[in-house]
Each structure stands twice: as structure tokens, then as C-alpha cells.
DRENZA-839203 format. One line per field, with one value per residue (C-alpha): residue number from 1; x, y, z. Coordinates in nm, 2 decimals. Example, Ala and Ser with C-alpha at 12.3 -4.5 7.8 and 13.67 -1.06 7.14 Angstrom:
num (1,2)
px (1.23,1.37)
py (-0.45,-0.11)
pz (0.78,0.71)
# end
This chain:
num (1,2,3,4,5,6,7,8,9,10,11,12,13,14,15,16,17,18,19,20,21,22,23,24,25,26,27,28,29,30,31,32,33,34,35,36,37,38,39,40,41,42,43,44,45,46,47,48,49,50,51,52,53,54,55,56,57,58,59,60,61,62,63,64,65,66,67,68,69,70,71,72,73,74,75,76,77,78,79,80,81,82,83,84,85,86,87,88,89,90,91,92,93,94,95,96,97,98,99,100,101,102,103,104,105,106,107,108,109,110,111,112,113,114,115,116,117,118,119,120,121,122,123,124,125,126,127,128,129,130,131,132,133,134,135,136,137,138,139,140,141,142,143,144,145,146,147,148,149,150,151,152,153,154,155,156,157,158,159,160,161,162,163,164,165,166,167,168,169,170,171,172,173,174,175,176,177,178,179,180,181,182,183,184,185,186,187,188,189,190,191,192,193,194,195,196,197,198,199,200,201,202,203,204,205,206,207,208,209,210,211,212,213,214,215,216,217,218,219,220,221,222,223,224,225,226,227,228,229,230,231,232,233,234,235,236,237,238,239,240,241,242,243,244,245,246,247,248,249,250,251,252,253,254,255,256,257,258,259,260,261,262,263,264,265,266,267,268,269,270,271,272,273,274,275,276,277,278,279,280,281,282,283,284,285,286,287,288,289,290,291,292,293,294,295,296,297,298,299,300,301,302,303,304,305,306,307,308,309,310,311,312,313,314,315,316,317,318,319,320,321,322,323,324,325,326,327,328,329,330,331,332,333,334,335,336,337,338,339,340,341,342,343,344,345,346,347,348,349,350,351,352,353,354,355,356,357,358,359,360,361,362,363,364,365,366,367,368,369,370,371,372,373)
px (-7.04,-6.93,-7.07,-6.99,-7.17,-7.09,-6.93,-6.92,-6.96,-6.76,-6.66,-6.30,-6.18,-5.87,-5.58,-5.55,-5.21,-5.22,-5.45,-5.44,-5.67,-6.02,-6.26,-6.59,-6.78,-6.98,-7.26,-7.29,-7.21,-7.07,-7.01,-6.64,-6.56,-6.22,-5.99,-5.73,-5.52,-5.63,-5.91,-6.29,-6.43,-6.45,-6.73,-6.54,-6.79,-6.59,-6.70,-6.56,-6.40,-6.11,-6.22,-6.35,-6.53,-6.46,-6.70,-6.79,-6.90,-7.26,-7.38,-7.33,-7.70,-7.73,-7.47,-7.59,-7.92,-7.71,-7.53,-7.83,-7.93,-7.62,-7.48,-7.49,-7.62,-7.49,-7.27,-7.36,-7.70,-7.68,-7.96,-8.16,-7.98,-7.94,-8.37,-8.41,-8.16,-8.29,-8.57,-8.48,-8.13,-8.12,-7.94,-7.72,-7.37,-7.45,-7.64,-7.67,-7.42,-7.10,-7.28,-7.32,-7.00,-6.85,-7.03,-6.97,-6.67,-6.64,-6.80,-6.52,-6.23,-6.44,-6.44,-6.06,-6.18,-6.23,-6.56,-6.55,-6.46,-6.74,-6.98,-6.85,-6.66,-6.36,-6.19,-5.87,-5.87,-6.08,-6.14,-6.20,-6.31,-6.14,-6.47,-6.38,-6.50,-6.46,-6.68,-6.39,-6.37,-6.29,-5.91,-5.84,-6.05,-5.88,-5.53,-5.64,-5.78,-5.43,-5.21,-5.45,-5.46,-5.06,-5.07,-5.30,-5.62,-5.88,-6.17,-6.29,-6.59,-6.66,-6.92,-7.12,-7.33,-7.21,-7.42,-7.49,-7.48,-7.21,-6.92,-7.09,-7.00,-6.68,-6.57,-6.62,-6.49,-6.16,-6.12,-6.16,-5.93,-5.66,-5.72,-5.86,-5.95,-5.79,-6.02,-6.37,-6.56,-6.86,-7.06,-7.27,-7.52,-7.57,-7.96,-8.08,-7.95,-8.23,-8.55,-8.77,-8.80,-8.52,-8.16,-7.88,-7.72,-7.81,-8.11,-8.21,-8.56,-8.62,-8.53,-8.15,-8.14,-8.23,-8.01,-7.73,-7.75,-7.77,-7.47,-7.33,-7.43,-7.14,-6.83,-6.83,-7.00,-7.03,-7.33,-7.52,-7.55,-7.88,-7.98,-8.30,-8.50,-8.45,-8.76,-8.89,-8.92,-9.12,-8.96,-8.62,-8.80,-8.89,-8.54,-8.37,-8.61,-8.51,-8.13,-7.89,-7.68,-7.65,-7.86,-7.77,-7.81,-8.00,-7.70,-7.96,-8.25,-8.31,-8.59,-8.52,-8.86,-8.73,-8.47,-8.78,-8.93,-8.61,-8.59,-8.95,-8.96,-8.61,-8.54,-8.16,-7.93,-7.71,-7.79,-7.58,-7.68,-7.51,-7.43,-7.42,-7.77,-7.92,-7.79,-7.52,-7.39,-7.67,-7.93,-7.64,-7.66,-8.00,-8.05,-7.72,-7.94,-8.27,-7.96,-7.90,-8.24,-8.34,-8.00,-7.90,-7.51,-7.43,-7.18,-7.22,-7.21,-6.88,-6.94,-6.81,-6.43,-6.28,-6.39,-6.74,-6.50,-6.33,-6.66,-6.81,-6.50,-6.59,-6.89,-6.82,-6.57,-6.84,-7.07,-7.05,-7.25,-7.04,-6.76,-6.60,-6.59,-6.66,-6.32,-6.38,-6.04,-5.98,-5.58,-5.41,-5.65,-5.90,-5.72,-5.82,-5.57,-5.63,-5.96,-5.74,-5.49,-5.67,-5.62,-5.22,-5.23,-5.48,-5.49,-5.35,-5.40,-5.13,-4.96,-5.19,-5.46,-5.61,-5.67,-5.63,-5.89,-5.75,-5.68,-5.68,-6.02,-6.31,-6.27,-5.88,-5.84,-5.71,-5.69,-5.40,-5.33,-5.11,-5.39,-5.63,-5.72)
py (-12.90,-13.19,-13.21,-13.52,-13.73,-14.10,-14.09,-14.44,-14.79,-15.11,-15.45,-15.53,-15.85,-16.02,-16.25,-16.62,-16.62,-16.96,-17.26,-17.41,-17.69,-17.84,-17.93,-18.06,-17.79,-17.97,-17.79,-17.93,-18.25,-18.45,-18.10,-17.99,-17.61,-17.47,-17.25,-17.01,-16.69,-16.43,-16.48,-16.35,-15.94,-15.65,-15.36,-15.00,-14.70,-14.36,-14.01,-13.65,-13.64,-13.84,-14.08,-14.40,-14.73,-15.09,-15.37,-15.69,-15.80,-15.77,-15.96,-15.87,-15.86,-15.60,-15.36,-15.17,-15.10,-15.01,-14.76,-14.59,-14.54,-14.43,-14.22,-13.83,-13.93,-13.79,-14.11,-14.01,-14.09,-14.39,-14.48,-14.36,-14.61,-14.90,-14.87,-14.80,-15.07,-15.37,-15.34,-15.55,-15.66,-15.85,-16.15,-16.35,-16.29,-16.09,-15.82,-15.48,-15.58,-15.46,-15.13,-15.07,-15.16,-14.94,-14.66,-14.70,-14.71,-14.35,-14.21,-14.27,-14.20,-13.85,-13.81,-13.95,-14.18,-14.58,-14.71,-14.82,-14.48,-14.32,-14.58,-14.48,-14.80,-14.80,-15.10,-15.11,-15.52,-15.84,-16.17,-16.37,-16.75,-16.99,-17.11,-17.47,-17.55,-17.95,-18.23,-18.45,-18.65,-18.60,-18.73,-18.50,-18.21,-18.20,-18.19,-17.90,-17.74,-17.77,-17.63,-17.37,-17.30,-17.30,-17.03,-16.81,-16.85,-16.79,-16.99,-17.23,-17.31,-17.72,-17.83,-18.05,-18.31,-18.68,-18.97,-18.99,-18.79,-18.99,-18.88,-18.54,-18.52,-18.73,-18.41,-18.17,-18.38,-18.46,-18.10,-18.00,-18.21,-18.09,-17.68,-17.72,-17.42,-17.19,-17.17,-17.08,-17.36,-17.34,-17.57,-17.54,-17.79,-17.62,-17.69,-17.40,-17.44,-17.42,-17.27,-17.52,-17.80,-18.04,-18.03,-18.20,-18.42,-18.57,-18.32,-18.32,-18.33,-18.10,-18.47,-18.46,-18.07,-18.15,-18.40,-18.25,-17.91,-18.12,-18.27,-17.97,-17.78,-18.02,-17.93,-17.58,-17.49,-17.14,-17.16,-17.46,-17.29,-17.30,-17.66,-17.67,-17.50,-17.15,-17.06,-17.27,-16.96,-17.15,-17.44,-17.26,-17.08,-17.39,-17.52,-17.21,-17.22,-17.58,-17.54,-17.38,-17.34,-17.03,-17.09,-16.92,-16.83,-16.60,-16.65,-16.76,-16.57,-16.27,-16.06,-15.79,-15.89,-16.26,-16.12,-15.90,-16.27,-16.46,-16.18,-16.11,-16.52,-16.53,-16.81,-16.71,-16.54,-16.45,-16.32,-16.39,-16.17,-16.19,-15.85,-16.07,-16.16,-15.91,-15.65,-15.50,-15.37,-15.07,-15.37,-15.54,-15.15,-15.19,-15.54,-15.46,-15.20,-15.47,-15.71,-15.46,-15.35,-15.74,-15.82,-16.08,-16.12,-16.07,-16.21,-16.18,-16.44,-16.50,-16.23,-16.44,-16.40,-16.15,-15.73,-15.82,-15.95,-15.61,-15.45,-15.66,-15.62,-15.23,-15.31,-15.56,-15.32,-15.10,-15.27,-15.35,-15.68,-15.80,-16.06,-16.28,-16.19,-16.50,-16.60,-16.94,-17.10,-17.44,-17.46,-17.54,-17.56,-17.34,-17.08,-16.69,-16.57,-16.71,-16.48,-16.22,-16.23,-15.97,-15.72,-15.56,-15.49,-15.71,-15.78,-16.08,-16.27,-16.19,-16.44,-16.37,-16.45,-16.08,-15.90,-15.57,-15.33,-15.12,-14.79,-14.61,-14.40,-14.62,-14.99,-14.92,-15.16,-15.14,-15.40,-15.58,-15.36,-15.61,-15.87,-15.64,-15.77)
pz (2.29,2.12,1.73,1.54,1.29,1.13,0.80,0.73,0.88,0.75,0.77,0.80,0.77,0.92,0.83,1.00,1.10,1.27,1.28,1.63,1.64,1.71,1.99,2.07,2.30,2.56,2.49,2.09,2.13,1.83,1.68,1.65,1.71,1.52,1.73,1.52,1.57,1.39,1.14,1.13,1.13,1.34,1.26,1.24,1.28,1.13,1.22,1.05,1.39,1.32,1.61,1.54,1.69,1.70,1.77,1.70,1.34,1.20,0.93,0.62,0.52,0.77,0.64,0.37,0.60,0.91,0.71,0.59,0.89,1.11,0.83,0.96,1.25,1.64,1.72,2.08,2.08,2.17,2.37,2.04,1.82,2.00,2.02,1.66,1.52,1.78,1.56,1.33,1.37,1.67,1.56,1.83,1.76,1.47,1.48,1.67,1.98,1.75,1.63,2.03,2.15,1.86,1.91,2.33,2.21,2.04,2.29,2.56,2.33,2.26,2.68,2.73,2.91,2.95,2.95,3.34,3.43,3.20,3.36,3.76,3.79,4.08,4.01,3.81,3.75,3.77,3.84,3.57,3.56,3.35,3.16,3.02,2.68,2.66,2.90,2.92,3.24,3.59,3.58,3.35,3.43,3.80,3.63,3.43,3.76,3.91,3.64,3.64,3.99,3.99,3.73,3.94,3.84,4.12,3.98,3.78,3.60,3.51,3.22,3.44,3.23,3.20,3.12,3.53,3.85,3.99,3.71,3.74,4.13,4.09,3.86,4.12,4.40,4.18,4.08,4.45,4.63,4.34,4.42,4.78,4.92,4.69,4.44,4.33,4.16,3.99,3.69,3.41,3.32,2.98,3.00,2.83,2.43,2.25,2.27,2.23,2.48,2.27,2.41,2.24,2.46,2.84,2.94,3.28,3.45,3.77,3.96,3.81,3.89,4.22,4.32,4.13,4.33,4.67,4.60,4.48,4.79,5.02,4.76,4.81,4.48,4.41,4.14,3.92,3.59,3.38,3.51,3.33,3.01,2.97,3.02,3.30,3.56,3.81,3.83,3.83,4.12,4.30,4.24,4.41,4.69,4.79,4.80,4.97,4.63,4.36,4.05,3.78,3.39,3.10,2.88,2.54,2.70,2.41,2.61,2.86,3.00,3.10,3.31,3.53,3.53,3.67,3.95,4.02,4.07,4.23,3.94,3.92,4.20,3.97,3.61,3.31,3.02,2.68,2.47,2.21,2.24,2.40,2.10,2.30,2.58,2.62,2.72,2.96,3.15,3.25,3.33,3.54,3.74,3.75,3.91,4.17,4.27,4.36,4.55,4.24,4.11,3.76,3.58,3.20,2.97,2.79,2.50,2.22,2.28,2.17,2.16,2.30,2.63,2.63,2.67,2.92,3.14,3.14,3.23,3.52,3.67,3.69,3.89,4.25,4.22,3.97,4.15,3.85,3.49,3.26,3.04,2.75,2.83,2.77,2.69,2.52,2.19,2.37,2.49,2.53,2.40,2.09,2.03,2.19,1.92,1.68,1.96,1.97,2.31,2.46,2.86,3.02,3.35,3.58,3.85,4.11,3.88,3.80,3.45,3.45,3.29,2.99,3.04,2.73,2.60,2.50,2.52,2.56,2.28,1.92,1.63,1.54,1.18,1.01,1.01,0.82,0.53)
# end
């Protein structure tokens, strides 16, 4: 029997070691996003073990709180935590998702074992989807499609929401006669930002939606990604029922109970939960068994970049309904392997355009110790 308790729970903050650049992400418009090596936090949960967790960061104004509550505490009960903490600190990108991962994380290098394996997964690599970051326009995005496709990437996904329909469809039709066949395409419309009925940028009505997935449907599209407000069930309903094309998305959706709703009314065919949302990677485990009991895909969202990638590959390898594995990679200012960079020994896409799962215990992951702060 294994008998462990928390000992402490920090913050630890990493070096820049290299500025690379900016860009504007084409879901905030007019709103410039800075890409660096190095930099930012990681959350480091300690036991009397010896063995310790890494996950993403939590907000400082959480921390004091957090540890309060973890300290002495069975790091393996997780299920227990992860419903105690989402109490009150489910902030996106801030809040609980790093105290899960981390503590997943314990747990598997307590077992010797990867996360996949602990979770019955019987894949040993992935497919993941170079997710572009900038709008741009179709010249250019088919030229990045090519160099990408030479490199061995097996699929692309294209930010999808020009002024008008027709550069919207002369994007994909550019970007397909460039790859061909031999490669999976598929487009966000980033229509579900906010959550209120304002969107930055061009929003579309059901009308646009519509006529965009029809004209998606003759390019070999694989999915039309969150094409309308994020909580517009029915109408996402309707939408689905009318064409012959994947709808997909949840990515900002913060509720376990919206993800019931998208499947009851068949709003999505393929779910996109975000750990980082959702408060971690506990939450991602059921809505991955809700994905499988209505016949829906799931492909999370992109889990910020860096460790909250790690843990969602774990998790994709684990499930049999999972086929791609999202990636933000926009090169040369928005690469992965920028976000990667904190990580010593972090995987790589190979030639033939697979990443291979790590293999060490827990995440299978550690941080880069000469950027500790």
C-alpha cells in the first residue's frame, strides 16, 4: 500500500532565454501575441516521498489557499481534489488544470508508468495537427501548407474568417491544390470567443455558417470548427443536420453539462475540451467517456502549449476516438517548439509526421533546470 502525503506546493519561475518575435492571433484581432523561449511558471507539487508533480501554473492568488488545503493530504486522491478545488478555482489557464496535471503526474511516476499506459492507452505516437495561429491570406497560407506538408506533417488546420466567403474558400482551395491528397485539412471559424453574444472581428450569422460548410463540404474538409456562438446548441444542431461536413468545438465552453448538451443535440461530431478550462485533465477523462458513448470524435483543445500539451497527448493516446492531437504552430514566430523549450527532453514531430508519446513515469516530462529561476 502506497502512503504518501503533499509536503508542499510552489511556484517556480523560469528564465527567458530568447525573445523570438510577435504575432497577431486571428482570433484577437488587432491584438499582438509575444512568442519567446523559455519564460513564464510551472506548479511543482512535493510529497515526503521524494516524487514530485509538475503542471501548469496557478495564479498566484490561489496559492497560499491551494496549499492549505493539499498540505498532508493523499496526493492520490485525486478524484477528491480535483472536486474540492474546482470549487473555487476554476480560472481558464489559471487555476486547478496545473494542480491536476501535477498531481496525475505523481501518481504515474508512483506506478512507473506513463499516463497513457495508467489510463489503458495502446498507442505509442500521434498525429498531431499543425494548428495555425495568424489569418494571413491564401497565397501565403498554401505556401505554408506545403513546406509543412514536405516536412511530414499529416494535417493541417486553417483560421477561416476573412472579410468574405470567397477568400475564406480561396484559402482552402489554395492550400489544397498545394498538399493534394496527402493531407488532412480542417478550419476554424473562431466563432465562439466570448461569452456573450459580441465577437471581435467578422462574426457570422447561421447564413455565413451555412454557406461556408457547403462549400467546405466539396474540398475535402475534415471539420468547420466552432462556426457560431458557443452556446447556440440548437442552431449548431440544425447546422450539423443540414451538411454533410464535421462540426466541431467546446474549446471556451467551462461546463461539463454543455458538453451532455452538444451530444444529446448532436451540436458537435467532434468535441474539443480544454484542461485548461475545464480545471484539468480529470474533467477531459469523463467528457472523453460522454464522447464515446454518443459516437462523437474528440480532439482536445490546444492546452495552452506547453505541459498542459504533454498531458493531453496521454490522454489522446488513450482513447480510441481520438484521431489528431491539436499542436499551435505557426513557424517560424509561432512555433511549438518554442512553448516546448522549458521541457529538456520534450517530443518532436518526426519525418513521417508522428510525435511520439513519452515514455518515462507520469507525464514522461521534466523541466529544463537551468532556466529555474
Amino acid at each position: 500500500m502506497i502512503n504518501v502525503k503533499i509536503t508542499d506546493v510552489r511556484i517556480v519561475n523560469l528564465r527567458v532565454t530568447e525573445k523570438i518575435g510577435e504575432i497577431e492571433p486571428a482570433w484577437s484581432p488587432g491584438q499582438l501575441s509575444s512568442f519567446e523561449k523559455g519564460g513564464g511558471s510551472i506548479l511543482k507539487i512535493e510529497t515526503d516521498s521524494g516524487v514530485y508533480g509538475i503542471g501548469t501554473s496557478l495564479n498566484p492568488i490561489f496559492l497560499d489557499s491551494v496549499r492549505n488545503y493539499l498540505i498532508g493530504k493523499d496526493p492520490l486522491q485525486i478524484e477528491l481534489h480535483s472536486a474540492n478545488l474546482l470549487q473555487g478555482y476554476s480560472l481558464p489557464y489559471q487555476g486547478m488544470a496545473g494542480v491536476d496535471i501535477a498531481l496525475w503526474d505523481i501518481l504515474g511516476k508512483l506506478s512507473n508508468l506513463p499516463l497513457h499506459k495508467i489510463w489503458g492507452g495502446n498507442r505509442n505516437k500521434l498525429i498531431p495537427y499543425a494548428s495555425m495561429i495568424i489569418l494571413s491570406n491564401p497565397d501565403e497560407r498554401a505556401e505554408m501548407a506545403k513546406k509543412l506538408y514536405q516536412e511530414g506533417w499529416k494535417a493541417i488546420k486553417l483560421r477561416l474568417h476573412h472579410d468574405s466567403i470567397h477568400e475564406d474558400i480561396k484559402t482552402v482551395e489554395k492550400v489544397r491544390l498545394a498538399v493534394g491528397k496527402g493531407m488532412t485539412i480542417m478550419v476554424d471559424a473562431n466563432q465562439a470567443q466570448s461569452t456573450v453574444r459580441y465577437q471581435k472581428g467578422v462574426k457570422w450569422d447561421f447564413k455565413r455558417a451555412y454557406e461556408t460548410a457547403k462549400e467546405l463540404e466539396n474540398l475535402d474538409v475534415y471539420w468547420l470548427e466552432e462556426p457560431l456562438y458557443r452556446y447556440d446548441f440548437d442552431a449548431l444542431s440544425e447546422l450539423a443536420s443540414k451538411v454533410n461536413l464535421r462540426i466541431a468545438g467546446g474549446e471556451n465552453n467551462i461546463a461539463m453539462n454543455d458538453f451532455l448538451l452538444f451530444c444529446e443535440k448532436n451540436s458537435y461530431q467532434v468535441l474539443q475540451p480544454e484542461s485548461m478550462v475545464l480545471g484539468g485533465i480529470t474533467q477531459l477523462r469523463k467528457i472523453g467517456v460522454l464522447a464515446e458513448m454518443y459516437g462523437k470524435k474528440i480532439v482536445p483543445h490546444h492546452g495552452g502549449g506547453g505541459i498542459g500539451v504533454i498531458a493531453h497527448m496521454h490522454l489522446v493516446a488513450s482513447w480510441n476516438n481520438a484521431p489528431f492531437m491539436e499542436l499551435l504552430h505557426d513557424p517560424p514566430i509561432g512555433s511549438y517548439t518554442h512553448k516546448f523549450s522549458i521541457m529538456k527532453n520534450y517530443p518532436t514531430i518526426d519525418k513521417d509526421g508522428y510525435m511520439n508519446l513519452p515514455s518515462k513515469p507520469g507525464l514522461g516530462v521534466e523541466i529544463d533546470e537551468d532556466l529555474i529561476i
